[in-house]
N, C-alpha and C positions, 0 to 999 in steps of 0.2 A: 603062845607068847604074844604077847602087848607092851606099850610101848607110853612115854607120854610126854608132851611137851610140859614145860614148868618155865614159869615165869619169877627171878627172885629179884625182889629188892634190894639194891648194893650203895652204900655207904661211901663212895670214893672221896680220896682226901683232896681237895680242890676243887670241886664240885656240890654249887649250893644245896644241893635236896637229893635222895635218894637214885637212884638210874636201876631200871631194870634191865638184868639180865634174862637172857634166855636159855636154854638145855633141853638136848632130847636125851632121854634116858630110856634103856631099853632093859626096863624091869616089869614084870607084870603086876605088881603091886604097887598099887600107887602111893601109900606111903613111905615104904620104900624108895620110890622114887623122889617122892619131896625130900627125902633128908639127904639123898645122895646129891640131889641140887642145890640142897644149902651148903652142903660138904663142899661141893664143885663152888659155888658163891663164895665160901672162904678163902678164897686164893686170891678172887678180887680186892676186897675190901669187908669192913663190917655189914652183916647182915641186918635192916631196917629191923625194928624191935614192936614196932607199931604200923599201922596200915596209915598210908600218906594218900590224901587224895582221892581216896575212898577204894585205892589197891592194897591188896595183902601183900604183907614182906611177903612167902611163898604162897603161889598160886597155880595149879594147874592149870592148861589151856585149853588143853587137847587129849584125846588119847588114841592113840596110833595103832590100827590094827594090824595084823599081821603082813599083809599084801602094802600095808602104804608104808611099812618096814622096811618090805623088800626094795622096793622103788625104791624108799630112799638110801637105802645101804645101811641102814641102823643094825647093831649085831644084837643079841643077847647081853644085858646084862653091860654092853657100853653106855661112853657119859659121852654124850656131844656138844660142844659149846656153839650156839649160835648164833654168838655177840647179844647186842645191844639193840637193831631194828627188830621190828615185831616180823619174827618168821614166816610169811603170809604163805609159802611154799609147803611149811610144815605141818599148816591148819587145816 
């Protein structure tokens, strides 16, 4: 089992330009996991439609193996929301 951080572009209302969010998803497939962070990203705001700045609306960052799982308490198959600073802990 693997794991993987995702990075998504979010749309918030009062806010000039796009704001990424961040997620750990603990899917071993990582498409899978992009679409369960855009899923998770919808709660926020609109999903960026286009790459700003030379970021993808979804990006992977990372991918978490089993032991940097463990440490960090990620289960199977959870969605972890890990705001908006780049998760330097997670990488």
């Amino acid at each position: 089992m693997t794991g993987w951080v995702i990075g998504v572009m979010v749309e918030v209302t009062g806010e000039p330009e796009p704001l990424r969010h961040y997620w750990a998803i603990g899917h071993a497939d990582r498409a899978k996991a992009e679409w369960t962070a855009l899923d998770a990203a919808l709660e926020h705001g609109h999903v960026a439609t286009s790459p700003f700045r030379g970021l993808e609306p979804v990006q992977m960052l990372a991918q978490l193996t089993p032991a940097r799982m463990k440490v960090l308490g990620l289960k199977d198959k959870e969605v972890r929301a890990l705001g908006r600073k780049l998760p330097r802990r997670w990488l």
